[in-house]
Every structure is written in structure tokens, then in C-alpha cells.
C-alpha positions in Angstrom: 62.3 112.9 127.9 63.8 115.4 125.1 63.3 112.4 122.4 59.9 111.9 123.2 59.1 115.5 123.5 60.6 116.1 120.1 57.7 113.7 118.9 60.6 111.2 118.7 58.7 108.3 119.8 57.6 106.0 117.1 60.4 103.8 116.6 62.5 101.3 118.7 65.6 102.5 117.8 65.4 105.8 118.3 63.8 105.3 121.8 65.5 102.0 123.5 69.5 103.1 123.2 68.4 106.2 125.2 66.3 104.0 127.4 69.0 101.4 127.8 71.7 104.5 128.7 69.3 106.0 131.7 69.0 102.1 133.2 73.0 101.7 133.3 73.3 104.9 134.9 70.9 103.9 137.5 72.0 101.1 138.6 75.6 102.5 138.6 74.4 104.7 141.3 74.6 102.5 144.5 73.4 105.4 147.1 69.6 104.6 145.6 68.2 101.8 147.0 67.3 98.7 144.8 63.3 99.9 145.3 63.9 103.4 144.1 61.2 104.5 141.9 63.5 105.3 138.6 64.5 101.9 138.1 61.4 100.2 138.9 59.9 102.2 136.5 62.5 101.0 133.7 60.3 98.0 133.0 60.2 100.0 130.0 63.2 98.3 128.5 61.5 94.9 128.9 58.9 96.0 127.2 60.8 97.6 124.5 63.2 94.7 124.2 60.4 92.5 122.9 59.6 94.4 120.1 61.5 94.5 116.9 63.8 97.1 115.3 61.3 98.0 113.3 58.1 98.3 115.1 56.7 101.7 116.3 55.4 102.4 119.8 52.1 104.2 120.0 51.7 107.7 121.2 49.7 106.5 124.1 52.7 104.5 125.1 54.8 107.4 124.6 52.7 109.7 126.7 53.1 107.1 129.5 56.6 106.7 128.9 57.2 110.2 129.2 55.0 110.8 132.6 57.5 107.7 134.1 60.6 109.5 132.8 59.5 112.9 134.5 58.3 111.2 137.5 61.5 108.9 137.9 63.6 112.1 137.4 61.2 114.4 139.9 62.0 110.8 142.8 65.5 111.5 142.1 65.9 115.1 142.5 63.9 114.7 146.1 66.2 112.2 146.8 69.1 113.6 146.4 69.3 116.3 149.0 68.7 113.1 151.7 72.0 111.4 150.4 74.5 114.0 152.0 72.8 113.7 155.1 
């Protein structure tokens, strides 16, 4: 969310790495189940993946990326207070 919000957003390499890095620490985290909103909002990174190093994504991708980052993050923190229950 800090890349985008830095008007970072315009190039594939500057947004998939991070992209990539928040999906591998999902999935690391087996106490979410396999439905859990963050990761099936990461169809991001399918997305992203078939785009080339070069191409740019729009803003309006970038705005919607950012709203499924903050709501995939907001899923989590609610969840997390469940888990030690």
C-alpha cells in the first residue's frame, strides 16, 4: 500500500516483487483459511504476471489495487483477535 500511495504504481517492477512478497506471506500463514479474503484478492499477481517488465499499470488499476490491499489487510486484522480463541 506504501508503494502505491507514494504514486509508485506505474511500472511492473516496482509493483509485482512487493506483490509477490505479501502472497508468500499469506500462504505461509496456515491459521487463515484457504477462502480468506487477502489471498483471494491476490489475483493481482495473475494479472500482473501477464504483463511485461516494462508495461505500466493505469492509475485506475492502481486505485483498485490499493482499495484490495487495505481491505485484505482491514479482513486480517478482524481476524486475528479470533485465532487465539
Amino acid at each position: 500500500m506504501d508503494t502505491l500511495k507514494l504514486n509508485i504504481y506505474m511500472l511492473f517492477d516496482q509493483v509485482h516483487p512487493a506483490l509477490a512478497d505479501f502472497l508468500v506471506s499469506l500462504n505461509k500463514l496456515t491459521i487463515l483459511p484457504p477462502d480468506f479474503e487477502g489471498r483471494v484478492k491476490m489475483k493481482w499477481i495473475s494479472r500482473l504476471s501477464r504483463m511485461g517488465v516494462a508495461d505500466e499499470i493505469t492509475e485506475q488499476q492502481s486505485r483498485k489495487l490499493h482499495f484490495d490491499l487495505e481491505s485484505s489487510y482491514n479482513s486480517f486484522m478482524v481476524a486475528l483477535p479470533n485465532f487465539g480463541s
